[in-house]
C-alpha positions as CSV (number, residue, x, y, z in Angstrom):
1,X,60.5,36.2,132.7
2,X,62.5,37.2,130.1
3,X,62.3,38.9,126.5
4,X,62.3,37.0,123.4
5,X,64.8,37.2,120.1
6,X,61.0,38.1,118.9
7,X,60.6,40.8,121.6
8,X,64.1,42.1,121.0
9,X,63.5,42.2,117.4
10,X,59.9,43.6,117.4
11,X,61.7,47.0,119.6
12,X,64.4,47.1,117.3
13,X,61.5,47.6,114.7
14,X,59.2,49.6,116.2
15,X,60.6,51.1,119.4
16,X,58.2,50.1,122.0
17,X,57.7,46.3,123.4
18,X,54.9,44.7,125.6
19,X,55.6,42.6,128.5
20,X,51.9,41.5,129.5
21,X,51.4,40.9,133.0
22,X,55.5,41.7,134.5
23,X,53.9,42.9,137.8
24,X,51.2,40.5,139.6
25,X,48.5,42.1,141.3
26,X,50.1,41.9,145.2
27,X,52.9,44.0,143.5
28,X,50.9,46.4,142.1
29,X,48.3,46.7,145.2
30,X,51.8,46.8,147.2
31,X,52.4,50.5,145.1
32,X,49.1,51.4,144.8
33,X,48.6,51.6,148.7
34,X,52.2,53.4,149.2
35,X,51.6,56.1,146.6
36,X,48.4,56.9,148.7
37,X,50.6,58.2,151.1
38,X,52.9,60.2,149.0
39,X,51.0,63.3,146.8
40,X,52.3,64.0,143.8
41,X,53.1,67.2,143.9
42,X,56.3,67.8,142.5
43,X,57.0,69.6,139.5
44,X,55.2,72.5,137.8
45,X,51.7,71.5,139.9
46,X,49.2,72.8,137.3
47,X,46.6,73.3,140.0
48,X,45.1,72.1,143.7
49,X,45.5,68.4,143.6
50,X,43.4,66.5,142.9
51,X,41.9,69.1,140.3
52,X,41.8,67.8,136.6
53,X,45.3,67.7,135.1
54,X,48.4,65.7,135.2
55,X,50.8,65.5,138.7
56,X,54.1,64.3,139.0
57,X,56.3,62.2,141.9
58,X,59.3,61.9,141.7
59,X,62.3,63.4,143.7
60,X,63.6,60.9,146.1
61,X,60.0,58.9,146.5
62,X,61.4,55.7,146.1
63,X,63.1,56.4,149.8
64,X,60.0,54.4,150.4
65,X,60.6,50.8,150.2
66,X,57.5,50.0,149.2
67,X,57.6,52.4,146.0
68,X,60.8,52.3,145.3
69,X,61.4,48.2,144.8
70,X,60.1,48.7,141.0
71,X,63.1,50.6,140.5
72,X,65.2,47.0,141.6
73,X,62.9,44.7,139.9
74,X,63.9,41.2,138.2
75,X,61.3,41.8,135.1
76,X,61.9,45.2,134.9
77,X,65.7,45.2,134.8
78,X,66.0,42.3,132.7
79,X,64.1,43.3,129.9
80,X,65.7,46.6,130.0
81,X,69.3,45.3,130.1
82,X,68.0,43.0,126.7
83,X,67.0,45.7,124.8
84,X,70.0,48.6,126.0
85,X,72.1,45.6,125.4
86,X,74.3,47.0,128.6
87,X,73.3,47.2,132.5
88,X,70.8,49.2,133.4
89,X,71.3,52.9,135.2
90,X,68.3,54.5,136.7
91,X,68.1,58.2,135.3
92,X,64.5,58.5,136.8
93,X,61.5,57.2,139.0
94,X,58.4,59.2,138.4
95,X,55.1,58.5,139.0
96,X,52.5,60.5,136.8
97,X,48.8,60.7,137.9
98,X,46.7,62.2,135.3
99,X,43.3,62.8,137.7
100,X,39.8,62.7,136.5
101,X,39.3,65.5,133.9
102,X,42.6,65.4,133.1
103,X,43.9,66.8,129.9
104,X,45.5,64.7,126.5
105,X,49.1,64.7,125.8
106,X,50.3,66.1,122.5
107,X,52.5,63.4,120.3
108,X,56.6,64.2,121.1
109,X,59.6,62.2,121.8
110,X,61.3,62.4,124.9
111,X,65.3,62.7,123.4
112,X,65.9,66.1,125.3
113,X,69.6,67.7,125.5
114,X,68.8,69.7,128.1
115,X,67.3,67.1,130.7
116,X,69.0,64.6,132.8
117,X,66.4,61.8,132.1
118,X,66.4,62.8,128.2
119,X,70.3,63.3,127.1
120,X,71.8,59.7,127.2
121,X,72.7,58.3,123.9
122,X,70.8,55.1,124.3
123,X,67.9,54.9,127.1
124,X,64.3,53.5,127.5
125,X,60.8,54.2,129.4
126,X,59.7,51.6,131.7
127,X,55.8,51.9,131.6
128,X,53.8,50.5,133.9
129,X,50.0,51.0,134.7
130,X,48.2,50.8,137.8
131,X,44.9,50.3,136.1
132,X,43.9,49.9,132.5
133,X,44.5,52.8,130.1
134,X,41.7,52.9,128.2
135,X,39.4,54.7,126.2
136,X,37.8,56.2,129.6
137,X,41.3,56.3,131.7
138,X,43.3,57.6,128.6
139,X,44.9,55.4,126.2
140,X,48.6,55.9,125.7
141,X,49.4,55.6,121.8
142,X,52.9,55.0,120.0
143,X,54.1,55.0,116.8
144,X,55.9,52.7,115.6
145,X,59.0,53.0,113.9
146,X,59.5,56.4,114.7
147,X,62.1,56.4,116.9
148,X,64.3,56.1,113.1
149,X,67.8,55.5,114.9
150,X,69.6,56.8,112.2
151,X,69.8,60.2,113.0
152,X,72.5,59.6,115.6
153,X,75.5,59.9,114.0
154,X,79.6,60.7,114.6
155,X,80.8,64.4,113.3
156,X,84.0,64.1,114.8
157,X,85.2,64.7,118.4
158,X,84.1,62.9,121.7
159,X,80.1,63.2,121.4
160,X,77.7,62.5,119.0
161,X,75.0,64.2,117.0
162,X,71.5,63.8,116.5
163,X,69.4,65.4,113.7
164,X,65.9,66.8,114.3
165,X,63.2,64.8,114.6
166,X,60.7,63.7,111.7
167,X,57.4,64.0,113.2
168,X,55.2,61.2,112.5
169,X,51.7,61.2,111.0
170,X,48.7,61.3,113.4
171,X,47.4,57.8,111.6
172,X,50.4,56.4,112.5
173,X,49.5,56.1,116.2
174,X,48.6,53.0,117.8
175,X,47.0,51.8,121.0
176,X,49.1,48.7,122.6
177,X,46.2,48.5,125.0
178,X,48.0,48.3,128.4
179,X,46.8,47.0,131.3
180,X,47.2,46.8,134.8
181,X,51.0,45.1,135.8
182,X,51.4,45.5,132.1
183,X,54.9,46.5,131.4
184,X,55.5,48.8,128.0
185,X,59.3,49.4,127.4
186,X,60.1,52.4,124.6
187,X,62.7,53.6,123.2
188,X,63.4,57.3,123.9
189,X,62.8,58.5,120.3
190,X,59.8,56.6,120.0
191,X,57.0,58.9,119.8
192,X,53.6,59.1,121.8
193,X,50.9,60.8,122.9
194,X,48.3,60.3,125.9
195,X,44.2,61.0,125.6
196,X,42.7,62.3,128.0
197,X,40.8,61.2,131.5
198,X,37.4,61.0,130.8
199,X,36.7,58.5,133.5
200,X,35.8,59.6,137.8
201,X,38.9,57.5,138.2
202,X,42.6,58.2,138.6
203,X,44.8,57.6,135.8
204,X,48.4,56.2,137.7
205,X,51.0,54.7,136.1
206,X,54.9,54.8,136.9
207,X,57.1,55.4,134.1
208,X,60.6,54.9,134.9
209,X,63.4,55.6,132.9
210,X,66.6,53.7,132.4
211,X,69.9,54.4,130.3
212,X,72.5,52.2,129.6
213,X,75.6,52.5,131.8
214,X,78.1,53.1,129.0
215,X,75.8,56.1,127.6
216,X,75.4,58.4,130.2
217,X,73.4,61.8,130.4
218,X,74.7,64.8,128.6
219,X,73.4,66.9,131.2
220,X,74.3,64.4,134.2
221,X,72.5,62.3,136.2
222,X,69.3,63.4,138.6
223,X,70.7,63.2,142.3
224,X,69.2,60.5,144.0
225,X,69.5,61.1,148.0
226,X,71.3,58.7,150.1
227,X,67.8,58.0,151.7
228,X,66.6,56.6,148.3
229,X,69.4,54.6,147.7
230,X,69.6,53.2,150.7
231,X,66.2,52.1,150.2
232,X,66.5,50.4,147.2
233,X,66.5,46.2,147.3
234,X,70.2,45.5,145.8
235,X,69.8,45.5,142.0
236,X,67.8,48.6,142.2
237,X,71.1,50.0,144.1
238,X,73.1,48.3,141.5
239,X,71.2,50.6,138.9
240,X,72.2,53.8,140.3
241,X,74.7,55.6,139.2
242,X,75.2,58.7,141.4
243,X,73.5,59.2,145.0
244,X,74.9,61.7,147.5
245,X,73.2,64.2,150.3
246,X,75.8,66.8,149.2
247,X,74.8,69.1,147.3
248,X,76.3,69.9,143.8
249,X,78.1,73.4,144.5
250,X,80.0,73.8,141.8
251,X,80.2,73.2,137.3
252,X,83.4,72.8,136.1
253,X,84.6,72.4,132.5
254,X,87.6,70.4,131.3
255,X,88.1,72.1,128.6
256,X,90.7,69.8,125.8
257,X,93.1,71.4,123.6
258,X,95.2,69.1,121.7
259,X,96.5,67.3,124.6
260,X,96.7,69.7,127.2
261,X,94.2,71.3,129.4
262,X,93.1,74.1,130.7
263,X,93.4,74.9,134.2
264,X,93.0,78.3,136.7
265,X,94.3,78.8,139.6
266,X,95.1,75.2,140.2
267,X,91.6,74.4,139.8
268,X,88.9,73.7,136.7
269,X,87.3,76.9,135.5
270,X,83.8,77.1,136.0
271,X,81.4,78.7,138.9
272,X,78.5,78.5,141.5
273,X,75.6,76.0,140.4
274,X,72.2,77.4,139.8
275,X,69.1,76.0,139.0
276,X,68.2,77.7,135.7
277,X,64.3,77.1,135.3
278,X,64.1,78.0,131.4
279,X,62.0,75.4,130.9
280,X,60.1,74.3,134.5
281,X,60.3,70.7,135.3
282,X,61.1,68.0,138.1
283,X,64.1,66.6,136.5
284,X,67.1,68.7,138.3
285,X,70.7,68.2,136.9
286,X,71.5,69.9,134.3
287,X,74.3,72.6,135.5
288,X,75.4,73.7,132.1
289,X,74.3,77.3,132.2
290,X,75.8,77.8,135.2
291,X,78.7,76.0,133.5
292,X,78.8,78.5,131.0
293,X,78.5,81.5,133.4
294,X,81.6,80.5,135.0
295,X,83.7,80.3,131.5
296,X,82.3,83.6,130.3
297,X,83.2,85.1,133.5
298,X,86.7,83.5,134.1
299,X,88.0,82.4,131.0
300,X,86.1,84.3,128.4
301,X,85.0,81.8,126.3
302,X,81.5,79.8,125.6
303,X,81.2,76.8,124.2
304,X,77.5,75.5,122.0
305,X,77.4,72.5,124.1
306,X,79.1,70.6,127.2
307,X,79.3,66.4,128.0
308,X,78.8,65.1,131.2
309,X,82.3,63.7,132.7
310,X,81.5,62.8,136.4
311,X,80.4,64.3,139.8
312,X,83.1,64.6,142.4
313,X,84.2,65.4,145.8
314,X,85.7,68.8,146.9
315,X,85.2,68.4,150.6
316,X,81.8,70.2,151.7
317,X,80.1,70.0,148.3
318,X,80.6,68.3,145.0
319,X,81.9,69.1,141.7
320,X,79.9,68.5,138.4
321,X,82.5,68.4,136.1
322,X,81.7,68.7,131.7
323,X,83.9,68.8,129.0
324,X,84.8,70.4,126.2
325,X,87.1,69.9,123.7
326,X,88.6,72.9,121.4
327,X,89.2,73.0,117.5
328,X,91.4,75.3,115.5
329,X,88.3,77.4,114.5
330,X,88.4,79.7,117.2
331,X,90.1,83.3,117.6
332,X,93.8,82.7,118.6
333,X,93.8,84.7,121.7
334,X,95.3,84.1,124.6
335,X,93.3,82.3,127.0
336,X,93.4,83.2,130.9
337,X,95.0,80.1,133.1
338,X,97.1,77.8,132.1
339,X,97.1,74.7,129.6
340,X,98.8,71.9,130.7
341,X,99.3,68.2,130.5
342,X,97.4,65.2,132.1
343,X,100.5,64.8,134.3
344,X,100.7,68.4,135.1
345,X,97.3,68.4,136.0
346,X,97.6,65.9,138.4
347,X,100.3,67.6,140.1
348,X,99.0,70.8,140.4
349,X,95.5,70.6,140.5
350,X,94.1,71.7,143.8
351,X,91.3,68.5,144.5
352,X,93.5,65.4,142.8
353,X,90.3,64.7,141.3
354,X,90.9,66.2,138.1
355,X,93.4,63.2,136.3
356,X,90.3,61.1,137.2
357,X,88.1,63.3,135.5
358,X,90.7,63.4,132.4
359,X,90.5,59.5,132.0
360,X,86.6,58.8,132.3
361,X,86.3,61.8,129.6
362,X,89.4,60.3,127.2
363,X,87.5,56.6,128.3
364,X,86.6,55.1,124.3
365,X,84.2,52.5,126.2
366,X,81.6,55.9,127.0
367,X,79.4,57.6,124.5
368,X,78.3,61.0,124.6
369,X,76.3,63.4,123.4
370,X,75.7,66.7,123.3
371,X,74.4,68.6,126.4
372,X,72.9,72.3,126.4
373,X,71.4,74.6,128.3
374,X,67.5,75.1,128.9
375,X,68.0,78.7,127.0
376,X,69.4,77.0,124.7
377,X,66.7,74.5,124.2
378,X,64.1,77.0,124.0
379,X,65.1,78.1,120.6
380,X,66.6,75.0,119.0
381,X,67.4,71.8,121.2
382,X,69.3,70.4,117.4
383,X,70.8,73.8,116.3
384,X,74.3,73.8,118.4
């Protein structure tokens, strides 16, 4: 099954598409009957499941085979490489049950600078239901054409910007009446909104999210265990980016200046990770304000936003290295360390990593955007 120049066209238009039936019933009874066994209760739990509200799963769930082959399949995958126009990297598998009594969703977008699963330049939802969302389940309503892509746009450097949002009207909103093994793929500025559960039933649906591989998150990418990729049928391991038991121990920042870079003590400046819980959620990744910490500490200097350059080894633990890169706007003083070339870098940086990090950040093939913190967000995700 694959998408149409029509289907193609119609999300280029309106930001959302329909593929009717992508899962057949097996598939779906095959999910159905793992999730059983898996409660969701990650996330901020808003009460005793299975009390009325909305519950997440997500973490490394899909380390069950039998939940996580969505993430691998054809239909899925296909129609999401059509419409990214690139392959397919997994940014998130979440499953959302929104039990009986369960409240309505305002309308938003899901762009987020501050969230692994929201900071790409160019990624999609892949919605599918369990059961029909309808008028007793909850509908879940989109409006079209309001994704308005134009508000990306170059203002020099290596990332882009985005301008704030333009909220659609509440008549705008319509229902694309999805059923079960239904399979609604949305752009991540479309908006939408969910009504409530006013049925005895349970309102499951998994909505994974996929960016494409040339755009990847601000933030970084969620950390899939090696347990969950292992899991995964082939193209679902094909679709993930960045796996790894280790934990991420350390944000460091290559900071650009001209051509040189900055470097102390033979390593990139930066410090300990920390989770920063701003703004409570599943979706762990984004190590900028720890980032940040470590430059204000060590080098003096904070920067409005960071990129996400790679993760990388440093024995133990891993490295989640950003980057930054400096303009003549700033106070001349003298900055602590040392700024040196990309060849001097890789003879005196401590890991050998680091020349790798310079050339998938000076790469002309990736496109950024602009990462912040979740303080940050909390007063103006578009202001920095």
């Amino acid at each position: 099954m694959t998408l149409s120049a029509t289907d193609v066209e119609r999300y280029v238009q309106d930001g959302f598409v329909v593929v009717r039936n992508a899962l057949d019933d097996h598939e779906i009874e095959r999910f159905a009957n793992a999730f059983k066994r898996h409660p969701p209760l990650h996330g901020p739990v808003p009460g005793v499941y299975p009390a009325p509200g909305r519950y997440t799963l997500a973490e490394s769930c899909m380390a069950d085979p039998d939940l996580g082959f969505v993430a691998g399949h054809p239909v899925i995958l296909d129609a999401a490489r059509a419409l990214l126009q690139d392959d397919p990297i997994l940014t998130a598998f979440v499953v959302y049950d929104r039990t009986p009594g369960g409240p309505s969703i305002p309308k938003h977008n899901d762009y987020k600078r501050w969230r692994p699963v929201g900071s790409s330049m160019n990624w999609l939802f892949t919605i599918v239901p369990l059961d029909d969302f309808d008028a007793k389940r909850g509908q879940l309503f989109v409006s079209p054409g309001s994704h308005r892509l134009e508000r990306i746009r170059a203002a020099g450097g290596r990332a882009l910007d985005v301008d704030a949002a333009v909220v659609p009207d509440d008549d705008s909103f319509v229902d694309p009446q999805l059923k079960r093994g239904d399979l609604l793929l949305m752009n991540m500025h479309c908006w939408h909104k969910a009504a409530a559960n006013r049925s005895t039933e349970h309102r499951v649906g998994f909505f994974n999210k996929y960016a494409a591989a040339s755009c990847p998150p601000a933030t970084g990418y969620y950390q899939f265990s090696d347990a969950a990729f292992d899991a995964l049928p082939p193209a679902g391991q094909a679709a993930v980016a960045f796996h790894s038991d280790k934990p991420i121990a350390k944000a460091r920042v290559l900071l650009q200046r001209g051509e040189r870079y900055l470097l102390l003590n033979d390593e990139l400046p930066g410090g300990p990770t920390f989770h920063e819980r701003a703004i409570p959620d599943w979706d762990l990744g984004n190590y900028i304000a720890a980032a940040h910490a470590g430059l204000r500490e060590r080098v003096k200097v904070e920067t409005p936003w960071l990129t996400y350059v790679g993760d990388y080894d440093e024995g133990s633990s891993l490295a989640r290295v950003y980057a930054f890169e400096l303009n003549d706007n700033g106070f001349p003083a003298r900055y602590v360390g040392e700024w040196l070339s990309a060849d001097e870098i890789q003879e005196r940086a401590r890991f050998g990593y680091e020349a790798d990090a310079i050339a998938a950040w000076l790469d002309p093939s990736c496109t950024r955007g602009k990462g912040i913190s979740q303080a940050q967000a909390r007063v103006d995700q578009y202001a920095y």
